[in-house]
C-alpha positions in Angstrom: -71.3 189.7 236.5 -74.4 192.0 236.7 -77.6 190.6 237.2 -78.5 190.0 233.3 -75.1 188.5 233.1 -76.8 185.8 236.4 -79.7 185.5 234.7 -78.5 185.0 231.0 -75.8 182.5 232.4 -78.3 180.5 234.6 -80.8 179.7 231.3 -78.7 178.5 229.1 -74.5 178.1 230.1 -73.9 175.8 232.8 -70.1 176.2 232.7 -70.6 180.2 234.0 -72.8 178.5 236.7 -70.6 176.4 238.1 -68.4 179.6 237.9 -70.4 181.6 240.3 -69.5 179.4 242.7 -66.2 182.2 243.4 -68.4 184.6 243.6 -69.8 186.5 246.4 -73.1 185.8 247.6 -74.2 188.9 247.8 -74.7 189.2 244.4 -76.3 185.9 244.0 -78.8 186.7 246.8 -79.2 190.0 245.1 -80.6 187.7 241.8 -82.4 185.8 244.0 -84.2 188.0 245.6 -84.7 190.1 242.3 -86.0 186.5 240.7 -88.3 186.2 243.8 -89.6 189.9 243.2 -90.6 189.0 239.6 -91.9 185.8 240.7 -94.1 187.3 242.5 -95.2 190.0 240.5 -96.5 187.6 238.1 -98.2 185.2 240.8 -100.1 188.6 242.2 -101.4 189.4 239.0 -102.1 186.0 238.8 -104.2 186.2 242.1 -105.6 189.3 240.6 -106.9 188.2 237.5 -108.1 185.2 239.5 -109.7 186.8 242.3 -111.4 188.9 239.6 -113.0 186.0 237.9 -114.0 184.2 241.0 -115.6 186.6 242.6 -117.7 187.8 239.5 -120.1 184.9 240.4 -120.5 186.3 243.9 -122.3 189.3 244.2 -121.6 189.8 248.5 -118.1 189.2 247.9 -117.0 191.5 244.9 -118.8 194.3 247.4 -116.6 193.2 250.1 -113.6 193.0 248.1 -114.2 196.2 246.8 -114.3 197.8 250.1 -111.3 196.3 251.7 -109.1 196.1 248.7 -106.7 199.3 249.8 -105.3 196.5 252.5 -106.2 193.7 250.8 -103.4 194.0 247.8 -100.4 195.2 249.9 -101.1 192.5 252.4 -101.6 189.7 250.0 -98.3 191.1 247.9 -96.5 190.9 251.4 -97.5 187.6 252.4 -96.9 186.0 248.6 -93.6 187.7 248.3 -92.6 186.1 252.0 -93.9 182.5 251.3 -92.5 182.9 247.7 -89.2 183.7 249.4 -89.2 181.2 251.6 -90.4 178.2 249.3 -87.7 179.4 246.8 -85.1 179.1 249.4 -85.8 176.1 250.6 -85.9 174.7 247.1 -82.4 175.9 246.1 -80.8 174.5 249.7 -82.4 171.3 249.2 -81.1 171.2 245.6 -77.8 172.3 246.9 -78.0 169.4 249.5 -78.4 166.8 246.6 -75.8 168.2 244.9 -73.8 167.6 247.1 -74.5 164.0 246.7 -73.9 164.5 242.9 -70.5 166.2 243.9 -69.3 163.1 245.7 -70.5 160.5 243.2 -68.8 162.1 240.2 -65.5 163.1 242.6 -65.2 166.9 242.2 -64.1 169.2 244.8 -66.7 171.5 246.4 -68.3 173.3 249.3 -72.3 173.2 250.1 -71.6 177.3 250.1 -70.6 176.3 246.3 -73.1 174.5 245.1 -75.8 176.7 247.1 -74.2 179.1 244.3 -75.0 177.2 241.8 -78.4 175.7 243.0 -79.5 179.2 242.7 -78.9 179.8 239.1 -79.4 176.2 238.4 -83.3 176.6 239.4 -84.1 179.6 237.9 -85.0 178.1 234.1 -87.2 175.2 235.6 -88.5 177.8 237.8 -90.0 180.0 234.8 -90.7 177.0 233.1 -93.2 175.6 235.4 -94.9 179.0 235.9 -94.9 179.3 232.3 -96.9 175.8 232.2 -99.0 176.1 234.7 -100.5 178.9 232.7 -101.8 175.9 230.5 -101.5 172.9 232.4 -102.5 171.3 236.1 -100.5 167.9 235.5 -99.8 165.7 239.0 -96.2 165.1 236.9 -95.1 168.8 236.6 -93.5 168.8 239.5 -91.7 166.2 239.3 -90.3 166.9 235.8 -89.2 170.4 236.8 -87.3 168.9 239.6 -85.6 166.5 237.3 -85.0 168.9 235.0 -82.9 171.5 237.7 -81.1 168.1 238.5 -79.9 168.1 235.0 -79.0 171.5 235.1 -77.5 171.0 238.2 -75.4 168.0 237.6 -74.4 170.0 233.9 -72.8 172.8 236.0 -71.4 169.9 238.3 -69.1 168.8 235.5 -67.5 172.1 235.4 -66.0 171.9 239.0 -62.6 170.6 239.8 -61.5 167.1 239.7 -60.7 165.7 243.2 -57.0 164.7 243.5 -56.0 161.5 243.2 -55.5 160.1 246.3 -51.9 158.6 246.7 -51.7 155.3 249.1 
């Protein structure tokens, strides 16, 4: 699968997620890290636009951004793209981790390396979803929904793994 295949898999067919759980993870980490990159494209222009607008009220600090912006941008690109990195994969191991639990309950066969697989496509609609909404909305309860929500997608790619044997007495 190439990384539209990933990407057009992990929006919307949760029986091809479950199936990159075969696959190397190379090229899952290569769609994560290509996920990440646009992630953070869009939160920098984000901080751009923001910064912009923010400091238009202050006249000392537009002058002062003005002057240090040639190491401003790289280093704030830098340091969003390593937090975003870091954030993201701590979000798809602890979603792997409860998948785990999911695994277990609904008896399918699996490997954490499996559903870290998974996890990573499984995130990556709620993940644009929320930085779509955040665009218009600051809810306390985003969070949460978006988390439920790559539980569902989660637990829908679940259903596609291998039934445990039965276990003769």
């Amino acid at each position: 699968m190439n990384t539209f295949q990933l990407l057009k898999a992990s929006l919307m067919e949760p029986k091809k997620q479950a199936a990159v759980r075969i696959m190397t993870i190379g090229k899952i980490l290569r769609f994560v890290f290509l996920f990440i990159l646009v992630l953070t494209i869009a939160s920098f222009i984000e901080f751009i636009t923001g910064l912009n607008s923010v400091s238009g009220d202050l006249e000392g600090l537009l002058l002062y951004i003005e002057e240090i912006e040639v190491l401003l941008y790289p280093l704030a690109f830098l340091l969003l793209f390593v937090s975003t990195t870091l954030y993201h994969f701590i979000k798809i191991s602890l979603f792997a981790w409860i998948g785990m639990g999911i695994l277990k309950a609904v008896k399918r066969r699996g490997e954490y390396r499996h559903l870290w697989r998974t996890a990573a496509l499984s995130v990556t609609f709620p993940t644009l979803l929320s930085l779509a909404a955040g665009f218009f909305t600051e809810s306390e309860w985003l969070p949460l929904l978006i988390s439920l929500l790559t539980l569902v997608y989660l637990y829908m790619a679940i259903k596609y793994y291998p039934k445990m044997p039965p276990q003769h007495k």
